[in-house]
C-alpha positions in Angstrom: 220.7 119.1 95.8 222.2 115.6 95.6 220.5 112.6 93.9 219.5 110.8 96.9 218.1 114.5 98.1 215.9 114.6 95.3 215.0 111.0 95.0 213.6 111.4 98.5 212.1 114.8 97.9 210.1 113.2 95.1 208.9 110.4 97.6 208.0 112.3 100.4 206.2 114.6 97.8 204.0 111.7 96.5 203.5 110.1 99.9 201.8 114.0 100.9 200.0 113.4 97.7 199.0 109.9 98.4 198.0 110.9 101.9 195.9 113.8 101.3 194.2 112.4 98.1 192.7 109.2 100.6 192.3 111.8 102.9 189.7 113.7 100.8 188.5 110.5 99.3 187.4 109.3 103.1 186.0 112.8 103.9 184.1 114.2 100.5 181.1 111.5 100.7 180.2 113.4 103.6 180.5 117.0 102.5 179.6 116.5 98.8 176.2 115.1 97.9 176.9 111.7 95.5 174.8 113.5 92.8 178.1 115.4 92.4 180.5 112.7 91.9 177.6 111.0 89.5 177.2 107.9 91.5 173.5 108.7 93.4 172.0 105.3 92.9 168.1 105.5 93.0 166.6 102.9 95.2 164.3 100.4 92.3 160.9 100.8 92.0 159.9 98.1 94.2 161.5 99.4 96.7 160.3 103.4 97.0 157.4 104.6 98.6 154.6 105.2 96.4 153.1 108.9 97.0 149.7 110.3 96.5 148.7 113.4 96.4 145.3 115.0 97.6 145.3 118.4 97.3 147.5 120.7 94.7 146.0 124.0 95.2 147.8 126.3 97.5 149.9 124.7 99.6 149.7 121.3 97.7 152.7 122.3 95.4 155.0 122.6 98.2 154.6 119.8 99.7 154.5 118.0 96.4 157.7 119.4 95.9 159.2 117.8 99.4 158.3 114.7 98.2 159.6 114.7 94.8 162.5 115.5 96.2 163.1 112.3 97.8 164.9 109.7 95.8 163.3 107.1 97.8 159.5 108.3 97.1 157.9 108.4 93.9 154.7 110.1 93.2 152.7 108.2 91.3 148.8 109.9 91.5 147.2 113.7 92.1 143.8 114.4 93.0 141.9 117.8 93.3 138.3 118.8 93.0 139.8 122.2 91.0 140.4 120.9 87.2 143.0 124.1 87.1 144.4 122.3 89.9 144.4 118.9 89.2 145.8 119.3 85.5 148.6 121.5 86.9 149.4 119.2 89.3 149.8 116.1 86.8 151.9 118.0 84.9 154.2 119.1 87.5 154.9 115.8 88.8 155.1 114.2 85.4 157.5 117.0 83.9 159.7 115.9 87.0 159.9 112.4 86.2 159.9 112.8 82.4 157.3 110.6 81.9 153.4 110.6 81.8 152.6 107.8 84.7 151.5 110.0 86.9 147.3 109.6 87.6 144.7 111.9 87.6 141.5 111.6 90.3 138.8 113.9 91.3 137.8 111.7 94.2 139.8 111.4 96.8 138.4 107.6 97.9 139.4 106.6 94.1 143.1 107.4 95.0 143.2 106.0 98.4 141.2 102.9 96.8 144.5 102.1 95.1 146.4 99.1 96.3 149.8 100.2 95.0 150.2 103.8 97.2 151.2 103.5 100.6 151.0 106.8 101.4 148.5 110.3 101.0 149.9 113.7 101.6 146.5 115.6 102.6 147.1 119.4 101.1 143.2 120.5 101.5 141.2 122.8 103.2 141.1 122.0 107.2 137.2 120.6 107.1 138.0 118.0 105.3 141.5 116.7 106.7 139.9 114.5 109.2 137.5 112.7 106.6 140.3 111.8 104.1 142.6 111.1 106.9 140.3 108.3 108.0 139.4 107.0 104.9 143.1 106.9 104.0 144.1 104.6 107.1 141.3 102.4 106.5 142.5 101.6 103.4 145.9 101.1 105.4 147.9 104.0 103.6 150.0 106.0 106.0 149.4 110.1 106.2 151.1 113.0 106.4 149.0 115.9 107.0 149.4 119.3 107.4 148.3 121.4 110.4 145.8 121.7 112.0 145.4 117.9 111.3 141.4 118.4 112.6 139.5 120.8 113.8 138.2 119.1 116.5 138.7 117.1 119.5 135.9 114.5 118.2 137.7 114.7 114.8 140.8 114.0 116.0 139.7 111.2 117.5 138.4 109.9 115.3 141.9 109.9 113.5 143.5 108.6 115.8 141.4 105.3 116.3 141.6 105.0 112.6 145.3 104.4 112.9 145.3 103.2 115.4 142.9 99.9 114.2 145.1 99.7 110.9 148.5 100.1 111.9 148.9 103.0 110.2 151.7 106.0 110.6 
């Protein structure tokens, strides 16, 4: 192979390179997570939504667990009637973070009395979704219940109208 052969070889080898390296560099960030590549940037603290928990007995864990999982929601207080539950609960959520921030209540109008959550996951028993669900929206934090959100159409109702008359989601 002459010079010039080779000299060009070696060009058209690092052009390929060149090409496919911003090639993958365009396409990873949307096939590899940026946890992978060490750059996942947490949103701050003023700006995550701040979760609270009522409810960590059976189903309570898991969706505990959804939330935890999102980098852009912090859960910041448990409460449970079931002292088995409630400690378990704290812990869980505090082992995840590292830290012990994370409040205990065995009321569930205490934690929605708290001006710094904006919203309640309700992991109860049914009969008492729609009573937490209303007080939670009158003191404007947003809900996510789980199914059956009420047992009746009255109770339902009066759900609805709740967030309705405080904006609520």
């Amino acid at each position: 192979m002459s010079a010039n052969a080779l000299a060009r070889r070696q060009e058209d080898l690092s052009r390929r390179k060149f090409l496919c390296r911003a090639g993958l560099a365009l396409v990873a960030p949307t096939i590899l997570p940026a946890s992978v590549l060490g750059t996942e940037v947490r949103p701050a603290p003023s700006e995550r939504i701040t979760v609270g928990i009522i409810g960590f007995g059976w189903y309570g864990e898991v969706n505990t667990d959804g939330f935890l999982r999102q980098p852009e929601c912090q859960v910041v207080a448990v409460c449970d009637v079931d002292q088995r539950h409630l400690k378990r609960g704290i812990q869980h959520v505090n082992e995840h973070y590292g830290n012990t921030d994370c409040k205990a209540y065995n009321d569930f109008r205490e934690l929605c009395a708290r001006r710094d959550i904006d919203v309640v996951v309700i992991s109860v028993p049914d009969h008492w979704h729609a009573l937490i669900a209303v007080e939670a929206a009158r003191q404007g934090k947003d809900i996510y219940g789980e199914k059956p959100l009420a047992r009746t159409i009255s109770e339902q109702r009066a759900i609805v109208r709740a967030v309705q008359q405080h904006g609520r989601v």
